[in-house]
C-alpha positions as CSV (number, residue, x, y, z in Angstrom):
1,X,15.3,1.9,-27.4
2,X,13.8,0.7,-24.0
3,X,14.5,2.8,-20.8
4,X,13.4,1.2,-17.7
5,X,13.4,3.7,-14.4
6,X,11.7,3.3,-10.9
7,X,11.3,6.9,-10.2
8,X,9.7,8.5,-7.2
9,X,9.3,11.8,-8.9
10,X,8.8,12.0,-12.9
11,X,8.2,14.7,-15.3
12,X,5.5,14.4,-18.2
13,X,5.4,15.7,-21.4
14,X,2.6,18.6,-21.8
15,X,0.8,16.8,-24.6
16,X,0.3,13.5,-22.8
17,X,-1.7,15.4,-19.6
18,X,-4.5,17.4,-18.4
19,X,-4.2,21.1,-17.5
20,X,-4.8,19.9,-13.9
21,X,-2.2,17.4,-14.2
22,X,-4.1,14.7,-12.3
23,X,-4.6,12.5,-15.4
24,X,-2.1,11.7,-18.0
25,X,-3.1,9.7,-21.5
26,X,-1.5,6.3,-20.9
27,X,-1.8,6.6,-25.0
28,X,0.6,9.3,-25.5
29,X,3.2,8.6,-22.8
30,X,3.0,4.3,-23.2
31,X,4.5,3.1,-19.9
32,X,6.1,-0.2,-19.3
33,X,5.6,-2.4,-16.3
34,X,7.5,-5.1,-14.7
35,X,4.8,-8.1,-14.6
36,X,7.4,-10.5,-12.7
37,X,11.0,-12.3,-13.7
38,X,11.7,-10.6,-17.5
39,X,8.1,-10.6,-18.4
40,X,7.1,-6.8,-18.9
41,X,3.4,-4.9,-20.3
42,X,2.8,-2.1,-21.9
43,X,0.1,-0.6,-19.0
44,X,-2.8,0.4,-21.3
45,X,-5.4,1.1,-18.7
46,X,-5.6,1.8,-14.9
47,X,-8.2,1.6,-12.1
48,X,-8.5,2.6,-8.4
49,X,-9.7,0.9,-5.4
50,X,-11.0,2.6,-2.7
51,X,-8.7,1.8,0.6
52,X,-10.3,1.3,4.1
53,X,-9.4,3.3,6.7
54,X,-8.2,1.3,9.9
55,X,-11.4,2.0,11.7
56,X,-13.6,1.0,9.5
57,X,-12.2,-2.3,9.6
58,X,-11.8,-3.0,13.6
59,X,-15.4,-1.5,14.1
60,X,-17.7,-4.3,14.9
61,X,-15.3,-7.0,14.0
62,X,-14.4,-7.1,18.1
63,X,-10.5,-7.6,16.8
64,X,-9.6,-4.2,18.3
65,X,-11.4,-5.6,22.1
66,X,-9.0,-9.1,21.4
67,X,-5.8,-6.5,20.7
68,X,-6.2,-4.9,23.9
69,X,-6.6,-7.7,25.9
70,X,-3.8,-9.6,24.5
71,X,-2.0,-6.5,25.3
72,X,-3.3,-6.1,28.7
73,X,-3.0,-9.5,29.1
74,X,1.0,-9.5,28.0
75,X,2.0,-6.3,30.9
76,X,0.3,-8.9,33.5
77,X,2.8,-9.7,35.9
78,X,3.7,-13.3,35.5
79,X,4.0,-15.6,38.9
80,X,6.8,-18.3,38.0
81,X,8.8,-21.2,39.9
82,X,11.8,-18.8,40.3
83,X,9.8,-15.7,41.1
84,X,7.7,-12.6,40.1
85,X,8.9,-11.8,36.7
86,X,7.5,-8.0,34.9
Protein backbone atom coordinates (compact mmCIF):
# COMPACT_ATOMS: atom_id res chain seq x y z
CA UNK A 1 0.00 0.00 0.00
CA UNK A 2 1.25 3.44 -1.25
CA UNK A 3 -0.35 6.73 0.08
CA UNK A 4 0.76 9.71 -1.58
CA UNK A 5 -0.42 13.30 0.31
CA UNK A 6 0.91 16.97 -0.17
CA UNK A 7 0.15 18.06 3.29
CA UNK A 8 0.79 21.47 4.72
CA UNK A 9 0.43 20.20 8.26
CA UNK A 10 1.39 16.33 9.14
CA UNK A 11 1.49 14.38 12.32
CA UNK A 12 4.49 11.94 13.12
CA UNK A 13 4.55 8.96 14.89
CA UNK A 14 6.49 9.42 18.46
CA UNK A 15 9.09 6.75 17.66
CA UNK A 16 10.27 8.25 14.43
CA UNK A 17 11.21 11.90 16.22
CA UNK A 18 13.16 13.74 18.71
CA UNK A 19 11.68 14.96 22.00
CA UNK A 20 12.14 18.50 20.50
CA UNK A 21 10.44 17.48 17.53
CA UNK A 22 12.80 19.39 15.13
CA UNK A 23 14.23 16.17 13.60
CA UNK A 24 12.44 13.09 12.61
CA UNK A 25 14.41 9.61 11.53
CA UNK A 26 13.80 9.57 7.78
CA UNK A 27 14.53 5.64 8.70
CA UNK A 28 11.52 5.06 10.74
CA UNK A 29 8.94 7.23 8.94
CA UNK A 30 10.43 6.38 5.00
CA UNK A 31 8.91 9.20 2.93
CA UNK A 32 8.30 9.19 -0.75
CA UNK A 33 9.04 12.01 -3.10
CA UNK A 34 7.79 12.97 -6.49
CA UNK A 35 11.18 13.20 -8.64
CA UNK A 36 9.18 14.40 -11.84
CA UNK A 37 6.37 12.65 -14.40
CA UNK A 38 5.74 8.92 -12.38
CA UNK A 39 9.23 8.67 -11.27
CA UNK A 40 9.14 8.77 -7.38
CA UNK A 41 12.29 8.20 -4.30
CA UNK A 42 12.26 6.98 -1.30
CA UNK A 43 14.00 10.43 0.50
CA UNK A 44 16.77 8.76 2.55
CA UNK A 45 18.76 11.80 3.56
CA UNK A 46 18.26 15.62 3.69
CA UNK A 47 20.36 18.83 3.78
CA UNK A 48 19.93 22.56 4.20
CA UNK A 49 21.17 25.53 2.50
CA UNK A 50 21.57 28.60 4.05
CA UNK A 51 19.22 31.34 2.23
CA UNK A 52 20.43 34.96 1.59
CA UNK A 53 18.69 37.68 2.90
CA UNK A 54 17.70 40.31 0.23
CA UNK A 55 20.31 42.76 1.47
CA UNK A 56 23.03 40.86 1.41
CA UNK A 57 22.64 40.36 -2.14
CA UNK A 58 21.95 44.12 -3.52
CA UNK A 59 24.82 45.38 -1.16
CA UNK A 60 27.74 46.24 -3.32
CA UNK A 61 26.33 44.62 -6.42
CA UNK A 62 25.03 48.50 -7.38
CA UNK A 63 21.58 46.56 -8.66
CA UNK A 64 19.56 48.26 -5.91
CA UNK A 65 21.25 52.10 -7.34
CA UNK A 66 20.03 50.65 -11.18
CA UNK A 67 16.33 49.70 -9.54
CA UNK A 68 15.87 53.11 -8.30
CA UNK A 69 16.81 54.81 -11.24
CA UNK A 70 14.90 52.82 -13.58
CA UNK A 71 12.18 53.61 -11.18
CA UNK A 72 12.81 57.16 -10.98
CA UNK A 73 13.53 57.20 -14.41
CA UNK A 74 9.87 55.44 -15.28
CA UNK A 75 7.62 58.46 -12.96
CA UNK A 76 9.65 61.01 -15.36
CA UNK A 77 7.20 62.87 -17.10
CA UNK A 78 7.38 61.92 -20.75
CA UNK A 79 7.34 64.97 -23.52
CA UNK A 80 5.62 63.32 -26.76
CA UNK A 81 4.35 64.60 -30.28
CA UNK A 82 0.77 64.76 -28.88
CA UNK A 83 1.65 66.23 -25.52
CA UNK A 84 2.83 65.83 -21.90
CA UNK A 85 1.95 62.46 -20.94
CA UNK A 86 2.39 61.26 -16.66
Amino acid sequence: LVALIKADKFWVRKNARNDEVSHIALDKLRPVRQLGGMAYGRLTETFEIPRRSWSDQVQGSGLSARLHKKNAESQMTKVTKEGIES
